[in-house]
PDB file of N, CA, C and O in Angstrom, chain B, residues numbered from 101:
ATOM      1  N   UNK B 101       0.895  12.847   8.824  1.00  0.00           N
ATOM      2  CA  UNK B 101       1.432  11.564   8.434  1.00  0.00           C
ATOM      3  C   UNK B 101       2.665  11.805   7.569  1.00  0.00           C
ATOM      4  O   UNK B 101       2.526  12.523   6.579  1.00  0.00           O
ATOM      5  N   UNK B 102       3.469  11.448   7.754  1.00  0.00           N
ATOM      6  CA  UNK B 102       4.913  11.422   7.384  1.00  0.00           C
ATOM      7  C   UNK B 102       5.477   9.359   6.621  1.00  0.00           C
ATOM      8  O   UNK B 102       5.585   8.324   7.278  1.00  0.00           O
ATOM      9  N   UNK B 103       5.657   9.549   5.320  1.00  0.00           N
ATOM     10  CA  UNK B 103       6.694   8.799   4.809  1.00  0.00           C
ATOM     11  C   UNK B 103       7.733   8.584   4.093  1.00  0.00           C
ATOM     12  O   UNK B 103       8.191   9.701   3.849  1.00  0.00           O
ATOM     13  N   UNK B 104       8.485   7.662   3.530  1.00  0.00           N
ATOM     14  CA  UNK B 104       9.700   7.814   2.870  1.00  0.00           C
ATOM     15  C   UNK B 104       9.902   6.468   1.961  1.00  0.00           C
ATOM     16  O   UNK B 104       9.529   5.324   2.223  1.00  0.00           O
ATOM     17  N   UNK B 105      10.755   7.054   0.567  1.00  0.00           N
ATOM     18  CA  UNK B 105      11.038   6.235  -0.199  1.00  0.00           C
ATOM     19  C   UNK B 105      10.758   4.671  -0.078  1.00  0.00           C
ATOM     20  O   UNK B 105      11.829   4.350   0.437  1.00  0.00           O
ATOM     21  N   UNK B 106      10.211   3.752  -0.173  1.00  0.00           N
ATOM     22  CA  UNK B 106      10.326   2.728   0.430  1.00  0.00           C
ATOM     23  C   UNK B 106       9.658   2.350   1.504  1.00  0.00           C
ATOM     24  O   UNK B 106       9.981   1.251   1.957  1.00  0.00           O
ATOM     25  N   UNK B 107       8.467   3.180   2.277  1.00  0.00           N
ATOM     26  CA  UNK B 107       7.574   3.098   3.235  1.00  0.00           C
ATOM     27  C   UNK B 107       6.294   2.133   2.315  1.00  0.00           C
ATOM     28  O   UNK B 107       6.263   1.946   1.098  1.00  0.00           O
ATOM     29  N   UNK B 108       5.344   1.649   3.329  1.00  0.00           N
ATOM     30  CA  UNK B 108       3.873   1.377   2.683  1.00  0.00           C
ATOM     31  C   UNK B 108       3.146   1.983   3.130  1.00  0.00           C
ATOM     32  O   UNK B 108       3.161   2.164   4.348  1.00  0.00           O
ATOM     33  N   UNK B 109       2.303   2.490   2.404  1.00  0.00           N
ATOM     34  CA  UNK B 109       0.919   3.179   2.781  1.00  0.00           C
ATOM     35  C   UNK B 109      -0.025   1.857   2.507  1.00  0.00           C
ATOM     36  O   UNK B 109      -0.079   1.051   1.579  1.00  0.00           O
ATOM     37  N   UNK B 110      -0.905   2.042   4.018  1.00  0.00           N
ATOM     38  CA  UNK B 110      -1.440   0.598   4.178  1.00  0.00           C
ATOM     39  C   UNK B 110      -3.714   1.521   4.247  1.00  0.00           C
ATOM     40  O   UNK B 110      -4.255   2.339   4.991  1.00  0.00           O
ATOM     41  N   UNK B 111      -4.054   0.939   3.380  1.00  0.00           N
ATOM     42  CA  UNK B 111      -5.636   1.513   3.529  1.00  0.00           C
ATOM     43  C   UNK B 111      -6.634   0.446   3.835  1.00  0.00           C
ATOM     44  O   UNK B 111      -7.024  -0.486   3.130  1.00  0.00           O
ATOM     45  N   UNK B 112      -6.978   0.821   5.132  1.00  0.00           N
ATOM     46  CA  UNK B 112      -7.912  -0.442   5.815  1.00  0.00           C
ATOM     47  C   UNK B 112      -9.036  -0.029   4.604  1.00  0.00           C
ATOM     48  O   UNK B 112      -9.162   0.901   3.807  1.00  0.00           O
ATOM     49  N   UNK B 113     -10.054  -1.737   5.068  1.00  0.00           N
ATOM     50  CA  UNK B 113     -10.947  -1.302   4.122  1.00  0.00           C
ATOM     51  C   UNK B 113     -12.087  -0.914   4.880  1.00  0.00           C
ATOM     52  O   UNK B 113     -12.308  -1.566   5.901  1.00  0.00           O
ATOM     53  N   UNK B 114     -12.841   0.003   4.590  1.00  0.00           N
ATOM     54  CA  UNK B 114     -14.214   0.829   5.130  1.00  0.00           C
ATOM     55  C   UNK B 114     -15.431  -0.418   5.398  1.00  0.00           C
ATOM     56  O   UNK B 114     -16.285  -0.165   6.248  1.00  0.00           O
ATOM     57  N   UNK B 115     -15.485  -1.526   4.792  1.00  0.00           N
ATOM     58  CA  UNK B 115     -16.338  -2.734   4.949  1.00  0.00           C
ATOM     59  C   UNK B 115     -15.732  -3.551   5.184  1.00  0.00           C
ATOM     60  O   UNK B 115     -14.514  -3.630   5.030  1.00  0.00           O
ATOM     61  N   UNK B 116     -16.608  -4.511   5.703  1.00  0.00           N
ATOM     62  CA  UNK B 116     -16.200  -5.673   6.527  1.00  0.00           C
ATOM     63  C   UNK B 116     -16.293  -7.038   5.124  1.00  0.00           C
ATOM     64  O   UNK B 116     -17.336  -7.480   4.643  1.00  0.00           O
ATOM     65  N   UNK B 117     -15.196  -7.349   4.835  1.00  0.00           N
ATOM     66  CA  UNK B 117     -15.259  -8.895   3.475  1.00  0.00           C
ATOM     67  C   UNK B 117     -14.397  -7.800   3.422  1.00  0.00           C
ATOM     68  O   UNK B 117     -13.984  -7.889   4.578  1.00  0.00           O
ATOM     69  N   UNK B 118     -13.487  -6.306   2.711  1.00  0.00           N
ATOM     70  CA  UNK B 118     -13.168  -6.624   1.797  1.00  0.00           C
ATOM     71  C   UNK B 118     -11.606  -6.116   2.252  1.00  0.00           C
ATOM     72  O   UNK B 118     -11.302  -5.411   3.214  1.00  0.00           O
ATOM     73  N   UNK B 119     -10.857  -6.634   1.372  1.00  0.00           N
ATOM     74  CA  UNK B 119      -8.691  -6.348   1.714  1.00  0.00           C
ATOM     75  C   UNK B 119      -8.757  -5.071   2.100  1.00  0.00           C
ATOM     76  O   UNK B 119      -9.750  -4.412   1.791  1.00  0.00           O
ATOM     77  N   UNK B 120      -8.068  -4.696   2.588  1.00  0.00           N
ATOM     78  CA  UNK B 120      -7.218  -3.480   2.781  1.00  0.00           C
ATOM     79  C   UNK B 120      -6.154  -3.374   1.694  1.00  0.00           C
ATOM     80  O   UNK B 120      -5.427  -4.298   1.329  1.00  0.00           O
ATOM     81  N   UNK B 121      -6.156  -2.179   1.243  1.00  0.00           N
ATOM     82  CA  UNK B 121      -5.136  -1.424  -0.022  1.00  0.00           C
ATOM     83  C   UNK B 121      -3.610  -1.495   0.675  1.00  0.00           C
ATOM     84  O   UNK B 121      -3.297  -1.084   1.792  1.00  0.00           O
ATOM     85  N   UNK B 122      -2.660  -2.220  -0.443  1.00  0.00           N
ATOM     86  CA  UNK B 122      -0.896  -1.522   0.161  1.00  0.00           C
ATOM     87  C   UNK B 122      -0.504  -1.193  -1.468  1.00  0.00           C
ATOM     88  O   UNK B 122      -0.807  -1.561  -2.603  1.00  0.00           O
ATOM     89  N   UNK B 123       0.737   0.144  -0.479  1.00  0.00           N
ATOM     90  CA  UNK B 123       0.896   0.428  -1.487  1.00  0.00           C
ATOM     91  C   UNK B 123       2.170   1.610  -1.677  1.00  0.00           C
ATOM     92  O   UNK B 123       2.083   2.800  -1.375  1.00  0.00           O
ATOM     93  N   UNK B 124       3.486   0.835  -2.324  1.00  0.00           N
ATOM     94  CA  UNK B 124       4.606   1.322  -1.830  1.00  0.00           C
ATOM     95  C   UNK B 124       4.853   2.757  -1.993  1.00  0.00           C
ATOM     96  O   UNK B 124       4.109   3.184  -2.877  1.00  0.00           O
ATOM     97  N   UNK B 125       5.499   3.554  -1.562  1.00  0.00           N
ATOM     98  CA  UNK B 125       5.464   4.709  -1.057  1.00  0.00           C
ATOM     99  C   UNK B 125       6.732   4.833  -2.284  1.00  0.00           C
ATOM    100  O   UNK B 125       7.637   4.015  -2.119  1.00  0.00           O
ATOM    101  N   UNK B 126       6.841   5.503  -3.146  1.00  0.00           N
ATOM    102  CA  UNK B 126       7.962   5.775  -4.095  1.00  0.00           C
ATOM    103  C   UNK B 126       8.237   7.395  -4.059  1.00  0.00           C
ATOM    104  O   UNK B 126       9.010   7.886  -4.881  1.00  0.00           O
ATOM    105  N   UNK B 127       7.806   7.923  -3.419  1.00  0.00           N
ATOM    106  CA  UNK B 127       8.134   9.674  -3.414  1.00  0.00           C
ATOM    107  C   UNK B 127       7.219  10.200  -2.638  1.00  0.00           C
ATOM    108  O   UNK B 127       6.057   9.869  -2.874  1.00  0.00           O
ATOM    109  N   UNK B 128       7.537  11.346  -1.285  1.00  0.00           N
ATOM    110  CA  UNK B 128       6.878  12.124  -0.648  1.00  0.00           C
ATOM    111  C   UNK B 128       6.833  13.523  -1.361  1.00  0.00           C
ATOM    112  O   UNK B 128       7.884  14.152  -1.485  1.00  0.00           O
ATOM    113  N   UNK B 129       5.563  14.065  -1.866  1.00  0.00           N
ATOM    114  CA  UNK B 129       5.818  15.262  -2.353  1.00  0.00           C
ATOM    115  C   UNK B 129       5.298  16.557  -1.815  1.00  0.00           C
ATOM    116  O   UNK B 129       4.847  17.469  -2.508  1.00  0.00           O
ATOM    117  N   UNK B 130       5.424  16.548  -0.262  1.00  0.00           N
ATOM    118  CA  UNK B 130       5.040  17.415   0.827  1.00  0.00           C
ATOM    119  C   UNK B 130       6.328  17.467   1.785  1.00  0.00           C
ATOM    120  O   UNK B 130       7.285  16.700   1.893  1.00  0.00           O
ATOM    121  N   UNK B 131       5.953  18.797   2.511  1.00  0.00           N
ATOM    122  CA  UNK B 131       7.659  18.737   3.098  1.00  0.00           C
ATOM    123  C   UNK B 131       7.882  18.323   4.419  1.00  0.00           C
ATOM    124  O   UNK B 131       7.259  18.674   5.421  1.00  0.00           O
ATOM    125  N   UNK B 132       8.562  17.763   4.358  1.00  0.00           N
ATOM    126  CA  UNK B 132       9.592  17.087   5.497  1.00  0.00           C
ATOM    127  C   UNK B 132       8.702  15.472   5.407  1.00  0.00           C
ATOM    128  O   UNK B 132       8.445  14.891   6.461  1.00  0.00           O
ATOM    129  N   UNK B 133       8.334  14.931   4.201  1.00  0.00           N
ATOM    130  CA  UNK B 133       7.943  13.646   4.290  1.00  0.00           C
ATOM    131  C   UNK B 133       6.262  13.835   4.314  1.00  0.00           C
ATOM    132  O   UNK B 133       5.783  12.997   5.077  1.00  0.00           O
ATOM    133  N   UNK B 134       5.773  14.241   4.022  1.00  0.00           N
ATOM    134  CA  UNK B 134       4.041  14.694   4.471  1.00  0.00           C
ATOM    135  C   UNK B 134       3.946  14.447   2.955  1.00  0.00           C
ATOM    136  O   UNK B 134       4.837  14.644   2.129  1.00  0.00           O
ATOM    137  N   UNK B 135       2.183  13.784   2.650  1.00  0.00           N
ATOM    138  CA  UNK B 135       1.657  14.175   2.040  1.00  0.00           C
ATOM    139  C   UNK B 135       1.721  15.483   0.530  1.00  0.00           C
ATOM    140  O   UNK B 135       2.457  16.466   0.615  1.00  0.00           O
ATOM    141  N   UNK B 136       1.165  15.324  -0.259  1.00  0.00           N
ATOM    142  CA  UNK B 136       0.571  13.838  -1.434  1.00  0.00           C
ATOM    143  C   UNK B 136       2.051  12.487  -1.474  1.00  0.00           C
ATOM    144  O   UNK B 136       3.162  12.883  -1.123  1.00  0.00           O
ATOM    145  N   UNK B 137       1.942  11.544  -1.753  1.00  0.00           N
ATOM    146  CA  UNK B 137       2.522  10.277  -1.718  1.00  0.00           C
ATOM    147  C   UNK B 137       2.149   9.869  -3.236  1.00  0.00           C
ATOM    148  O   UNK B 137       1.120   9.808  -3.909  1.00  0.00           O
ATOM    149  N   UNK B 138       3.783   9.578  -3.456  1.00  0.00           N
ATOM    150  CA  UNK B 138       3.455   8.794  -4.947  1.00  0.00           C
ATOM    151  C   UNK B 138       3.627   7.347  -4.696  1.00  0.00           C
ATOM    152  O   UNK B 138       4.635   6.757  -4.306  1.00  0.00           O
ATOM    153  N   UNK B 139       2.304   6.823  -5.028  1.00  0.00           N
ATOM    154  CA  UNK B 139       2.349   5.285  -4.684  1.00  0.00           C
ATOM    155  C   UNK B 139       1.688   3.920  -5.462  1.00  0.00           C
ATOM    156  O   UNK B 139       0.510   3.585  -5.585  1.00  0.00           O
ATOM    157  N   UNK B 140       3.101   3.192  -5.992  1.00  0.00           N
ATOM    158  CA  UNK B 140       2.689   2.214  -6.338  1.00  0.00           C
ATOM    159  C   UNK B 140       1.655   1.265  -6.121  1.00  0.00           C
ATOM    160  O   UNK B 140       1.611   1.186  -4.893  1.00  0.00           O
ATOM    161  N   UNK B 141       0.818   0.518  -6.574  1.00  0.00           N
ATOM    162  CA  UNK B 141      -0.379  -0.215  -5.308  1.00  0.00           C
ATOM    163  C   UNK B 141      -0.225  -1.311  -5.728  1.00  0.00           C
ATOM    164  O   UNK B 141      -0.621  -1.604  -6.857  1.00  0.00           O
ATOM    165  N   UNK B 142       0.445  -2.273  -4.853  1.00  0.00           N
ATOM    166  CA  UNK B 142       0.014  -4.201  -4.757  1.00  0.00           C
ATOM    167  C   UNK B 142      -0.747  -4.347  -5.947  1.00  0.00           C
ATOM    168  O   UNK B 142      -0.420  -4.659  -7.092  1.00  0.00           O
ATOM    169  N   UNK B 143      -1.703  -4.090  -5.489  1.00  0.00           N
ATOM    170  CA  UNK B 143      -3.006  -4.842  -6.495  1.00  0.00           C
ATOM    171  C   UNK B 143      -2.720  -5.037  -7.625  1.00  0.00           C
ATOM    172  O   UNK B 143      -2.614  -6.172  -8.090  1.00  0.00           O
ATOM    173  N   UNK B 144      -2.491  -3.692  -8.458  1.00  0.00           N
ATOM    174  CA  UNK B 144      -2.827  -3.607  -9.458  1.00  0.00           C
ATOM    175  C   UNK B 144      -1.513  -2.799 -10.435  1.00  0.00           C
ATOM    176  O   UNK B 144      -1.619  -2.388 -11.590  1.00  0.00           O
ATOM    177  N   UNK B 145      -0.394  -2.751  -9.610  1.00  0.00           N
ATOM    178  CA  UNK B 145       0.828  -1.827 -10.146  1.00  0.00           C
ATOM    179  C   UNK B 145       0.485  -0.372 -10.720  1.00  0.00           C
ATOM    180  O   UNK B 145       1.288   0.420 -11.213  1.00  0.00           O
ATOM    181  N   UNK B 146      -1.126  -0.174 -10.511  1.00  0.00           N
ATOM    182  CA  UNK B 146      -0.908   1.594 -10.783  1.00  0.00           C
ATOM    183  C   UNK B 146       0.078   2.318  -9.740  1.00  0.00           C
ATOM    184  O   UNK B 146       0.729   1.810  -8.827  1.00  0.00           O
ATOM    185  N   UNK B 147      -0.004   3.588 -10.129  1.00  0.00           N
ATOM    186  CA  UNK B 147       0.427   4.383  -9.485  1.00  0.00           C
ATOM    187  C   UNK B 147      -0.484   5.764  -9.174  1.00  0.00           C
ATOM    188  O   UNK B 147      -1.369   6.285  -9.852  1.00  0.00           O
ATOM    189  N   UNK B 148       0.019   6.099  -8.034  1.00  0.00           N
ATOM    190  CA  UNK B 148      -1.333   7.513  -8.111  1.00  0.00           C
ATOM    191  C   UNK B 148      -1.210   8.078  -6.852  1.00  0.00           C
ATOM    192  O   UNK B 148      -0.864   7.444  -5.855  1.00  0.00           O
ATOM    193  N   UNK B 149      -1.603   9.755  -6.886  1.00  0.00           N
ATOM    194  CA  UNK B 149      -1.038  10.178  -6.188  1.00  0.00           C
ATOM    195  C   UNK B 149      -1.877  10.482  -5.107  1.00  0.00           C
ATOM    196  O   UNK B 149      -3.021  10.687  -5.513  1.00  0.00           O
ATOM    197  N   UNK B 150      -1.750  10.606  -3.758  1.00  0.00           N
ATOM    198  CA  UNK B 150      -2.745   9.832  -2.602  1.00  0.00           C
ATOM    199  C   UNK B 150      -2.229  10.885  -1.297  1.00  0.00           C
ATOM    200  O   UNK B 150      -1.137  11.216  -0.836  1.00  0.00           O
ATOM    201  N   UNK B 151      -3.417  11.143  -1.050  1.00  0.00           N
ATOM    202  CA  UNK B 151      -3.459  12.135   0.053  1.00  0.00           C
ATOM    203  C   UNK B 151      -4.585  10.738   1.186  1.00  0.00           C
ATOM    204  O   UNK B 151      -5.801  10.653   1.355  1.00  0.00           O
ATOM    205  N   UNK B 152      -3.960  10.284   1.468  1.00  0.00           N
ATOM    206  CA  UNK B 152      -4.237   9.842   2.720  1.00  0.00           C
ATOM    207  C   UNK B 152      -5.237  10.286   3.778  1.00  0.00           C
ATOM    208  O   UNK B 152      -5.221  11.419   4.259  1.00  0.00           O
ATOM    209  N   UNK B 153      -6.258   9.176   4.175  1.00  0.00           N
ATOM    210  CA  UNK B 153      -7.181   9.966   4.750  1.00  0.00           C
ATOM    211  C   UNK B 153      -7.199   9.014   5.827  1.00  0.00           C
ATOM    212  O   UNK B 153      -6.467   8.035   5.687  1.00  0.00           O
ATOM    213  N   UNK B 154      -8.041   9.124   7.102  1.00  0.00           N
ATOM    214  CA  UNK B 154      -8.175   9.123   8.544  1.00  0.00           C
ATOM    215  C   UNK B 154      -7.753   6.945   8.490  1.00  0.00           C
ATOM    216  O   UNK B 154      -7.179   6.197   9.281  1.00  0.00           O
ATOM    217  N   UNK B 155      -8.377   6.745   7.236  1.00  0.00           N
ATOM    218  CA  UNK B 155      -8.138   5.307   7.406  1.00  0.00           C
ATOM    219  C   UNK B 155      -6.938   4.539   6.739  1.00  0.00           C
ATOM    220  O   UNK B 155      -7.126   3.370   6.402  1.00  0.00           O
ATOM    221  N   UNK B 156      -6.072   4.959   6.593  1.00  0.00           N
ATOM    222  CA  UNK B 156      -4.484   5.304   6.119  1.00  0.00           C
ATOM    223  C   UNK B 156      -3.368   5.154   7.528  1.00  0.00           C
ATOM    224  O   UNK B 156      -3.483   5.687   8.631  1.00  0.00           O
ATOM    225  N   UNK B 157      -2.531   4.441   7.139  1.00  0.00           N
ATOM    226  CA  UNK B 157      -1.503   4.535   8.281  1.00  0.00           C
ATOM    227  C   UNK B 157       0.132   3.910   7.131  1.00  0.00           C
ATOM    228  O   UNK B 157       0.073   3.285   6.072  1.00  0.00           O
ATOM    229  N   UNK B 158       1.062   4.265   7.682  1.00  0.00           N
ATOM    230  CA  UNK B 158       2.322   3.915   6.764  1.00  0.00           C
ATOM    231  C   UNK B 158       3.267   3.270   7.777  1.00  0.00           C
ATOM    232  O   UNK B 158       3.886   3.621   8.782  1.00  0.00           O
ATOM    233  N   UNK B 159       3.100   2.230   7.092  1.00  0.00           N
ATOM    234  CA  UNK B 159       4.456   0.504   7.906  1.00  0.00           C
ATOM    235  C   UNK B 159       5.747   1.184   7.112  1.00  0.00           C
ATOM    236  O   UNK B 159       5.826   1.359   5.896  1.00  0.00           O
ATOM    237  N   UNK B 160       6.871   1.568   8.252  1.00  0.00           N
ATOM    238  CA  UNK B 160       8.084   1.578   8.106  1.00  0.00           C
ATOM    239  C   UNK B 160       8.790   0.798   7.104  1.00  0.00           C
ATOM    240  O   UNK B 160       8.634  -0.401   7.333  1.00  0.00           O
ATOM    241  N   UNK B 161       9.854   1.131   5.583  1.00  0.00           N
ATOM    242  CA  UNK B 161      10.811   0.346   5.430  1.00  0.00           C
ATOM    243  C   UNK B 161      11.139  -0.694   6.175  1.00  0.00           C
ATOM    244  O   UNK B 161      11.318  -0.119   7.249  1.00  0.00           O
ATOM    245  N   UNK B 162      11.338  -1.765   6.369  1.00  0.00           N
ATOM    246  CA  UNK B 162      12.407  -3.145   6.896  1.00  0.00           C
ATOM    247  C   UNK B 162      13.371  -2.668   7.081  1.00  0.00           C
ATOM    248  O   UNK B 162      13.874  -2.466   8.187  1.00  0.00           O
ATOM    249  N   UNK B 163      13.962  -2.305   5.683  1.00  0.00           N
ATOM    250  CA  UNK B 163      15.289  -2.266   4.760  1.00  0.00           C
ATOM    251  C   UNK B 163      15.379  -4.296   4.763  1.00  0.00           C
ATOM    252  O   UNK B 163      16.171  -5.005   5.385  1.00  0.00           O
ATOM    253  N   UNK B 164      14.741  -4.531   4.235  1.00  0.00           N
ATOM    254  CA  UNK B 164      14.779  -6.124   3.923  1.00  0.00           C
ATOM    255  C   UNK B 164      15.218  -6.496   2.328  1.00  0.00           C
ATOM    256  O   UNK B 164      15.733  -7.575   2.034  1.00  0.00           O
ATOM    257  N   UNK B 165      15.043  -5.847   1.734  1.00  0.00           N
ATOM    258  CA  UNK B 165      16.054  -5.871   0.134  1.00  0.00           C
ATOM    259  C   UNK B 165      15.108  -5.625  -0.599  1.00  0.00           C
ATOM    260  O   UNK B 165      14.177  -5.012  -0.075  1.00  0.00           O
ATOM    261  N   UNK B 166      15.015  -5.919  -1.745  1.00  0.00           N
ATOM    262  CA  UNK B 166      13.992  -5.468  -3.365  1.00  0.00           C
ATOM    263  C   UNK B 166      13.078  -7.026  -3.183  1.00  0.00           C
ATOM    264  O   UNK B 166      11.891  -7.007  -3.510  1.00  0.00           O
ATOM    265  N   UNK B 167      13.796  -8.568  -2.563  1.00  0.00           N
ATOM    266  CA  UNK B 167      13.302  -9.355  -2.725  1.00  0.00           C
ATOM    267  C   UNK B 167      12.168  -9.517  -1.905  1.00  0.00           C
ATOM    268  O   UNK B 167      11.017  -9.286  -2.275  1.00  0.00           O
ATOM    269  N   UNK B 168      12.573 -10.004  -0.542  1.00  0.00           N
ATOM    270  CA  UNK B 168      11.653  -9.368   0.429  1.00  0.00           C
ATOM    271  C   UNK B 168      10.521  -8.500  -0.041  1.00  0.00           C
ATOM    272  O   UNK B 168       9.624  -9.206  -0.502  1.00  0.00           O
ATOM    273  N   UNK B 169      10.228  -7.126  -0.090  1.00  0.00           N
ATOM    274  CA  UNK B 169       9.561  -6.531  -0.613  1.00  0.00           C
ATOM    275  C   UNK B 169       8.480  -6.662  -1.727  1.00  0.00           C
ATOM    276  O   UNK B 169       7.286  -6.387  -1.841  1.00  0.00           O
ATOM    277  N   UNK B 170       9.586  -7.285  -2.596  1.00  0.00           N
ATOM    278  CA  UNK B 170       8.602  -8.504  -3.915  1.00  0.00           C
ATOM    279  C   UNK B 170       8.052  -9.141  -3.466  1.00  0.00           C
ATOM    280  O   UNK B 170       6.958  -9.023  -4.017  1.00  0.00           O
ATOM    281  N   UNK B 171       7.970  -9.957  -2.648  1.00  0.00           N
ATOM    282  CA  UNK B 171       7.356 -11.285  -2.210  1.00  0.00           C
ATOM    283  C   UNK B 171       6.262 -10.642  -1.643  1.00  0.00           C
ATOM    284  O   UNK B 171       5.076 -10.784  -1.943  1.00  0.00           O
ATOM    285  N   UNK B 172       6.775  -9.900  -0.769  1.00  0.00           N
ATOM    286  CA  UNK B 172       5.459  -9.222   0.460  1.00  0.00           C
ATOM    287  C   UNK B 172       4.366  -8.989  -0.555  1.00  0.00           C
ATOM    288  O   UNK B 172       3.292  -9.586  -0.494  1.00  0.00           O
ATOM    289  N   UNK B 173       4.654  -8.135  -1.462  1.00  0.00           N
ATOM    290  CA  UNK B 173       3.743  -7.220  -2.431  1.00  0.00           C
ATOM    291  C   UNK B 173       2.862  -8.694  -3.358  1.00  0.00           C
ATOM    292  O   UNK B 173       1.636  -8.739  -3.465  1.00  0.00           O
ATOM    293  N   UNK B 174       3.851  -9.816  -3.954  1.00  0.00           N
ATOM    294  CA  UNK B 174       3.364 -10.456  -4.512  1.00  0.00           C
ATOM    295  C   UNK B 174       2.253 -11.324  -3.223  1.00  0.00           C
ATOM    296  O   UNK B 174       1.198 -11.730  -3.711  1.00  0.00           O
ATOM    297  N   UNK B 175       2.354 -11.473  -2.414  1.00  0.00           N
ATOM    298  CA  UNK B 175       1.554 -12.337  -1.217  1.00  0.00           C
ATOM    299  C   UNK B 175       0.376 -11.433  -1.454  1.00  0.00           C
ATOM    300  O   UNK B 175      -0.695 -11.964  -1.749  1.00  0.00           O
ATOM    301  N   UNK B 176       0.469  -9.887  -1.339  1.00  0.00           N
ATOM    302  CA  UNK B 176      -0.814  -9.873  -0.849  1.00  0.00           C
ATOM    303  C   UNK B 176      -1.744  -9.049  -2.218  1.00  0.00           C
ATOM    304  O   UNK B 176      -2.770  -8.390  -2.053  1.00  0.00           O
ATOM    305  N   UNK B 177      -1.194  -9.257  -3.277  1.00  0.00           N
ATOM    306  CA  UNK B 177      -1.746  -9.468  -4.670  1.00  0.00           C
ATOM    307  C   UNK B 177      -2.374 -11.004  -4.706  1.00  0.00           C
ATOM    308  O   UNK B 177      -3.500 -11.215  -5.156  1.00  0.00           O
ATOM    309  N   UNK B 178      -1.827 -11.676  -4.370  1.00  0.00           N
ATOM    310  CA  UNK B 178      -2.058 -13.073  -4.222  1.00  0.00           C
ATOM    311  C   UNK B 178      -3.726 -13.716  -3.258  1.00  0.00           C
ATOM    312  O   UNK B 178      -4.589 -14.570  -3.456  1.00  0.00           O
ATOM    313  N   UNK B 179      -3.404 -12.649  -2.184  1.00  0.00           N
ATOM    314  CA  UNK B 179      -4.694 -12.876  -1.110  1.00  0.00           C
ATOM    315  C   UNK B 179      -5.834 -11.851  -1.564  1.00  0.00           C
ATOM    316  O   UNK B 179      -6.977 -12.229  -1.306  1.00  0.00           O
ATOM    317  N   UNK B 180      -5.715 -10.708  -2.152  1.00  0.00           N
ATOM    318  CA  UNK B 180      -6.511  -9.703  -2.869  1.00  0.00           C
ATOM    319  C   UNK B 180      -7.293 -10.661  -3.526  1.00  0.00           C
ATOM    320  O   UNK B 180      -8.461 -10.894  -3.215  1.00  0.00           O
ATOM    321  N   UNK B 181      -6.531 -11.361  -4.648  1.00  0.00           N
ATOM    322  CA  UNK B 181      -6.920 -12.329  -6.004  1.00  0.00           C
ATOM    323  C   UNK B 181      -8.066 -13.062  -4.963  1.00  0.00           C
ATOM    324  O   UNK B 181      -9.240 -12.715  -4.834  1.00  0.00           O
ATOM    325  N   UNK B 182      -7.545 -13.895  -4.440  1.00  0.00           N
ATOM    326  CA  UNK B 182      -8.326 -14.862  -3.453  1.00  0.00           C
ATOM    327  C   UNK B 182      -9.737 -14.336  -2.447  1.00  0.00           C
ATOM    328  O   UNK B 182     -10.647 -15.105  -2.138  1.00  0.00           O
ATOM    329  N   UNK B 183      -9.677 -13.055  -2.088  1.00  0.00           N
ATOM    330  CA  UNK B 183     -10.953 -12.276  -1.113  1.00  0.00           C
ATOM    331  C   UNK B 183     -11.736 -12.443  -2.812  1.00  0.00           C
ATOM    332  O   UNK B 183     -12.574 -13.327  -2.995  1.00  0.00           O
ATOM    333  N   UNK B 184     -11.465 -11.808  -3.561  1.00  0.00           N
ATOM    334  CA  UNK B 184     -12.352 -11.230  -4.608  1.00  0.00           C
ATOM    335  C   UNK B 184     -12.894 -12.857  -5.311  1.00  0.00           C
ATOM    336  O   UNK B 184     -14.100 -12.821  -5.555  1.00  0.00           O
ATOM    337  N   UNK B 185     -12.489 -13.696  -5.528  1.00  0.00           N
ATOM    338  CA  UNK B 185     -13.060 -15.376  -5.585  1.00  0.00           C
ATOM    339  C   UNK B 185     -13.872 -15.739  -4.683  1.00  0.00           C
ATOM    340  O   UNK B 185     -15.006 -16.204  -4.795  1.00  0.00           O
ATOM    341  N   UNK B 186     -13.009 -15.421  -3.411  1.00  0.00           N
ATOM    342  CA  UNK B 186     -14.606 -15.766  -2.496  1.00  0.00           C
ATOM    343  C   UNK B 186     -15.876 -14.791  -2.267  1.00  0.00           C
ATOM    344  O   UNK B 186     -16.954 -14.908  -1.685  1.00  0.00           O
ATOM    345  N   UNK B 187     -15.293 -13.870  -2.935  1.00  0.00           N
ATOM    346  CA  UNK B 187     -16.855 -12.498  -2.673  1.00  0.00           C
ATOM    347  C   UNK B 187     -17.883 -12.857  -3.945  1.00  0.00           C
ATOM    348  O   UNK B 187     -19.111 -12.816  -4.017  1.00  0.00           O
ATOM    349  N   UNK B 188     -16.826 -13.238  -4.944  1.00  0.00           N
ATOM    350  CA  UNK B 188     -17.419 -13.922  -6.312  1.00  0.00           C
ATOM    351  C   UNK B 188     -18.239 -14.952  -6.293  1.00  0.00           C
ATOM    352  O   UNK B 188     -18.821 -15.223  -7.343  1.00  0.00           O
ATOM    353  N   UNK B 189     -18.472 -15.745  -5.132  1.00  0.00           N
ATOM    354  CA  UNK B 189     -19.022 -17.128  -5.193  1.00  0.00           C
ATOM    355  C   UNK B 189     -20.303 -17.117  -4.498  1.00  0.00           C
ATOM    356  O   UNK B 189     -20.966 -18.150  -4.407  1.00  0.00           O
TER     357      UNK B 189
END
């Protein structure tokens, strides 16, 4: 698995109810783009460094701007918030 500056690393979730993890790709520190990945995460704005496993796949840059990108990230912080209310109830 290969990404770049500005890629998402996208982590389905292993159960059925709950989000799938995103989570922007800010540095490849394996060569030629491989693995470990320094990556911001939607959710929760940590960061951490992520070796990717079988249920992992990485959505291409757009190149859609910083705003774009914001929004995306804020949407699905937004729908995260919302699964975890309805798992809550």
């Amino acid at each position: 698995m290969k990404a770049a500056q500005g890629d998402w690393l996208v982590v389905e979730s292993a159960h059925t109810g709950q989000v799938c993890r995103r989570g922007l790709v800010l540095e490849a520190h394996g060569p030629d783009g491989t693995a470990p990945f320094l990556v911001r995460w939607t959710d929760d704005d940590h960061e951490s460094l992520v070796f990717p496993g079988a249920d992992a796949h990485v959505e291409p840059d757009l190149n859609v701007g910083p705003d774009l990108n914001t929004a995306v990230a804020d949407l699905n912080t937004a729908v995260a918030d919302l699964n975890t209310a309805v798992a809550e109830r």
